[in-house]
C-alpha positions as CSV (number, residue, x, y, z in Angstrom):
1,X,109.1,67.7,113.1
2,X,107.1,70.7,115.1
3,X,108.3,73.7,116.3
4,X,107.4,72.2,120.0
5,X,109.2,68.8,119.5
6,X,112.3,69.9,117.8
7,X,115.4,71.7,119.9
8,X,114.9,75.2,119.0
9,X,117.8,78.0,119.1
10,X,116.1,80.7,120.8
11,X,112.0,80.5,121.9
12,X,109.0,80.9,119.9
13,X,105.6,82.5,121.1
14,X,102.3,82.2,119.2
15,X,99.8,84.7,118.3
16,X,96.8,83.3,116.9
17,X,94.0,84.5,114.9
18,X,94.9,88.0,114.3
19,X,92.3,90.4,112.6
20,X,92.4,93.1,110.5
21,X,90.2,94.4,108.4
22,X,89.9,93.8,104.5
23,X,92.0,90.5,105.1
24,X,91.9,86.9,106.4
25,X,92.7,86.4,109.9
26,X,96.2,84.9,110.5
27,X,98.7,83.6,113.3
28,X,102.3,85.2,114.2
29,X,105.2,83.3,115.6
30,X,107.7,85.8,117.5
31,X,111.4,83.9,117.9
32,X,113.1,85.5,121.2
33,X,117.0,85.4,120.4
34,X,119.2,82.9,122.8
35,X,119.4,85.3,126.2
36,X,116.2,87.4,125.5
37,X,114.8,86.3,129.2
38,X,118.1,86.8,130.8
39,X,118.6,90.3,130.8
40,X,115.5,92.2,131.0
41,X,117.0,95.8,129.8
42,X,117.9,94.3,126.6
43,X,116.2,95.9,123.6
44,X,116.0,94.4,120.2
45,X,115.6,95.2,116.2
46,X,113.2,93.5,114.8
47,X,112.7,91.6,111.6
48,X,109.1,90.8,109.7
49,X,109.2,87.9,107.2
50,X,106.8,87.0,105.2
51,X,105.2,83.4,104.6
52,X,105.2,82.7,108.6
53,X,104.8,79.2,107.8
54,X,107.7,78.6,106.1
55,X,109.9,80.1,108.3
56,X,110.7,77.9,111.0
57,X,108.6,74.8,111.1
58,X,109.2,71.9,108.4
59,X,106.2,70.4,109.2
60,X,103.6,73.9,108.4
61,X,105.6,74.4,105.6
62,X,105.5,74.4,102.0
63,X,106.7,71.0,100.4
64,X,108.0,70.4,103.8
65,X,110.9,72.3,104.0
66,X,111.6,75.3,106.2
67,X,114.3,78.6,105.9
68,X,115.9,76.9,109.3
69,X,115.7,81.0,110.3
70,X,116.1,80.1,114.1
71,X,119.3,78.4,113.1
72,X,120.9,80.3,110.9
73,X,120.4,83.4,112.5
74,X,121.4,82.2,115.8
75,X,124.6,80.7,114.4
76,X,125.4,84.1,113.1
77,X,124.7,85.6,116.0
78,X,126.9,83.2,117.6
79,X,130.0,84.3,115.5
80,X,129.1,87.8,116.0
81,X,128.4,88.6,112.7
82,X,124.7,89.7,113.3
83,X,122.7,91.3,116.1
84,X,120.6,89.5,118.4
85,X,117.2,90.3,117.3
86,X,113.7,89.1,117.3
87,X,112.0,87.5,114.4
88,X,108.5,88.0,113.3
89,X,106.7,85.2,111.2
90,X,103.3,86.5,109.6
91,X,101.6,83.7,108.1
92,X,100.1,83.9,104.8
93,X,96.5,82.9,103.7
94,X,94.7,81.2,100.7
95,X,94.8,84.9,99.7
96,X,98.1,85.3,99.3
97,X,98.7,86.9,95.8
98,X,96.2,89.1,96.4
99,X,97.6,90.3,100.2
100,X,101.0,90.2,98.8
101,X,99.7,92.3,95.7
102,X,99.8,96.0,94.7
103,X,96.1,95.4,95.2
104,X,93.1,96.8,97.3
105,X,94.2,93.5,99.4
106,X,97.5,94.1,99.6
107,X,97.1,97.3,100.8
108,X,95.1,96.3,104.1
109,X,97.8,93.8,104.2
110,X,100.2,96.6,104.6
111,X,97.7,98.6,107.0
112,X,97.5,95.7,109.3
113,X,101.4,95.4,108.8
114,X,101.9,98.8,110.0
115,X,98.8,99.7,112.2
116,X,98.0,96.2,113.6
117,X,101.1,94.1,114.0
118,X,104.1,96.4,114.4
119,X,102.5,98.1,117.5
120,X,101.4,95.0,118.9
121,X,104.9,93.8,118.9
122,X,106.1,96.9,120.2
123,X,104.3,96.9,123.1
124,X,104.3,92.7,124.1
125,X,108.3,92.9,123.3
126,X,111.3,94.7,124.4
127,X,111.8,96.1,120.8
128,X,113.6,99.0,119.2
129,X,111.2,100.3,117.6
130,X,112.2,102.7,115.6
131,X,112.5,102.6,112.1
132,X,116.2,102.0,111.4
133,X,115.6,99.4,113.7
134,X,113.0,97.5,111.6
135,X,113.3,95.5,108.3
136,X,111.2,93.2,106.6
137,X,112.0,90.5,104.5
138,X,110.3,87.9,101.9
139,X,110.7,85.6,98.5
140,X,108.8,85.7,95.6
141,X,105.1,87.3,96.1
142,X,106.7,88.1,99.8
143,X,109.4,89.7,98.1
144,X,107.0,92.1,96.3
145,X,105.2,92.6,99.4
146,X,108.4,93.6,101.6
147,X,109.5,95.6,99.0
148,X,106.0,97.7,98.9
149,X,105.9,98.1,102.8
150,X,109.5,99.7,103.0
151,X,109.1,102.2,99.8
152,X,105.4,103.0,100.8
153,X,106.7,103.2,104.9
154,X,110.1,104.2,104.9
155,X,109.1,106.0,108.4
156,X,108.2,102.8,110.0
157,X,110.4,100.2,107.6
158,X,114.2,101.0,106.8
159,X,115.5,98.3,105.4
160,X,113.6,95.5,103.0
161,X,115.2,92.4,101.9
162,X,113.6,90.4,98.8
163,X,114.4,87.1,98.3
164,X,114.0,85.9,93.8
165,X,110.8,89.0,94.0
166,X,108.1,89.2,91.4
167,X,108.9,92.3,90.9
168,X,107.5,91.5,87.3
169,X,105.9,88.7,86.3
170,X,102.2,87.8,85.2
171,X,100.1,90.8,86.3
172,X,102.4,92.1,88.5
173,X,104.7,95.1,87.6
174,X,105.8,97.6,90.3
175,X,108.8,98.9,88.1
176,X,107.3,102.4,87.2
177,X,106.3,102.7,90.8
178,X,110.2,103.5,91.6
179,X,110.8,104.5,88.0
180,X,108.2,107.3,87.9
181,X,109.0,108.4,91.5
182,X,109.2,112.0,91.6
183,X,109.3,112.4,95.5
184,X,112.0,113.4,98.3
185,X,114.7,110.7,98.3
186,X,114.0,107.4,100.1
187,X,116.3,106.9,102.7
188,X,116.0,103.0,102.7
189,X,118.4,100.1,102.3
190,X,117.5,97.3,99.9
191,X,118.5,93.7,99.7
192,X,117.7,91.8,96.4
193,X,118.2,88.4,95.1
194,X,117.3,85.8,92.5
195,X,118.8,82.2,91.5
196,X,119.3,81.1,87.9
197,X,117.3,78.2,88.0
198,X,113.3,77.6,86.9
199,X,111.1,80.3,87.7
200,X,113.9,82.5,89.2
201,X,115.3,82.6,85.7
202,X,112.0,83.9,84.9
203,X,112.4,86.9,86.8
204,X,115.5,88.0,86.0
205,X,114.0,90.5,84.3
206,X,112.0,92.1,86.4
207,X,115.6,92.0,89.5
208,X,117.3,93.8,86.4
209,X,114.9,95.9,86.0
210,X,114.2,97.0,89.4
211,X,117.7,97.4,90.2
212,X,117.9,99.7,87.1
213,X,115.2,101.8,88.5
214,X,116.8,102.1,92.1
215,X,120.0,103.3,90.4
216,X,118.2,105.7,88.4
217,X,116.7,107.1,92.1
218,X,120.3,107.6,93.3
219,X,120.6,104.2,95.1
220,X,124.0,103.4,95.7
221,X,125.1,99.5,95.2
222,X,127.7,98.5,98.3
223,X,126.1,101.5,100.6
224,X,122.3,101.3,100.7
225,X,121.2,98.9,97.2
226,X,122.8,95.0,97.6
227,X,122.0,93.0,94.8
228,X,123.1,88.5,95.0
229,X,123.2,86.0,92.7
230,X,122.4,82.9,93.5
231,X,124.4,80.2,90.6
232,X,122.2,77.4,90.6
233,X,119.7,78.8,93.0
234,X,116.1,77.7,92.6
235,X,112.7,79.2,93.8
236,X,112.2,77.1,96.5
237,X,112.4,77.3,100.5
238,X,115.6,75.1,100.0
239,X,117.3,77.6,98.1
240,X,116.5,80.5,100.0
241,X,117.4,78.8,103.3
242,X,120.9,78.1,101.4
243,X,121.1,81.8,101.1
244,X,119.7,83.1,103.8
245,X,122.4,84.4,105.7
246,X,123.2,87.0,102.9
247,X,119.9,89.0,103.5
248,X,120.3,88.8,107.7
249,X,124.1,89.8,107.1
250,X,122.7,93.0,105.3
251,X,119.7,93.4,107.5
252,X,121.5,93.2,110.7
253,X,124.8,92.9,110.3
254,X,127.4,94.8,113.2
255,X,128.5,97.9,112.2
């Protein structure tokens, strides 16, 4: 089922074909919480999630199952446990390891990210844009991604969840990048996650590792470092939609 046949909660808009230079073109979908056309001096935090695709729409998504995000963040908002706020789906492209990548990629990823899309936003949309009003979130390669936006930007991104992150696994290893880090203190809140299942067994490892290394940089678990276990919890769009809530709770939750 589409995005324009199915009964959304909230409204999506399309932006198609955005450019950047050093990757692939790619479309955004913005959801607009429930009430967003209402009151017109309402001003909103904003989330950017990775894998676009995958975010709302069963149908553009891998394996044909979506994170449900519309519906699981307006049912929180519903019950008051979350702001409203709008949600930013960046598609990926058939270069996605590399975009996702601490590579030469990635980083005009992250400069589209940051000098493309985030202004953009901020001046079609009522947003707050200020940086402890902006997260970003992803799983797996989008985890990694999310992860390298907030620690390379912590003056635009101040929160960054990541979803069963290759934080280490193949090629990849970011570990010493926080483990070697010698600079003033991030002031950034961090959301990680794995399941215990296939692949996300797999990178146990590198979660364990990572979270050692944010420790070690005075991150505090309970205050500004969250780390979930999923039991049984798979590397799949199933499992992370299962868990969702968990990441929006910690990105957004009322104070």
């Amino acid at each position: 089922m589409s995005i324009t046949n199915r009964e959304m909660i909230g409204k999506i808009r399309f932006h198609r074909e955005m450019r950047a230079e050093g990757i692939r073109p790619r479309d955004a979908l913005v959801w607009l919480p429930p009430g967003y056309d209402e009151d017109r001096d309402l001003r909103y935090p904003v989330l950017y999630m990775q894998d676009g695709q995958n975010v709302f729409d069963p149908e553009t998504s891998f394996i044909g199952v979506s994170w449900q995000a519309d519906e699981v963040a307006g049912r929180l908002m519903r019950e008051g446990r979350i702001r409203n706020a709008i949600i930013v789906a960046v598609y990926n492209t058939e270069d996605r390891e590399e975009e996702y990548g601490d590579t030469a990629r990635g980083q005009a990823y992250m400069r589209f990210m940051v000098h493309g899309l985030k202004p953009f936003i901020d001046r079609t949309y009522r947003t707050i844009p200020e940086r402890n009003t902006t997260s970003v979130m992803g799983s797996s390669m989008g985890g990694l991604i999310s992860f390298l936006l907030a620690w390379n930007h912590p003056d635009i991104f101040s929160q960054a969840a990541c979803l069963s992150p290759a934080f280490l696994l193949g090629g990849s290893n970011i570990i010493p990048v926080v483990r070697d880090f010698r600079g003033p203190r991030k002031t950034l809140r961090l959301y990680i996650d794995n399941g215990s299942e296939g692949l996300d067994r797999e990178l146990q490892r590198g979660c364990d590792e990572m979270v050692a290394a944010l420790l070690e940089q005075g991150f505090t678990p309970g205050q500004d470092l969250e780390w979930f276990h999923d039991d049984g919890g798979e590397h799949s769009e199933t499992s992370w939609s299962r868990r969702l809530r968990h990441p929006l709770v910690f990105l957004l939750g009322r104070p």
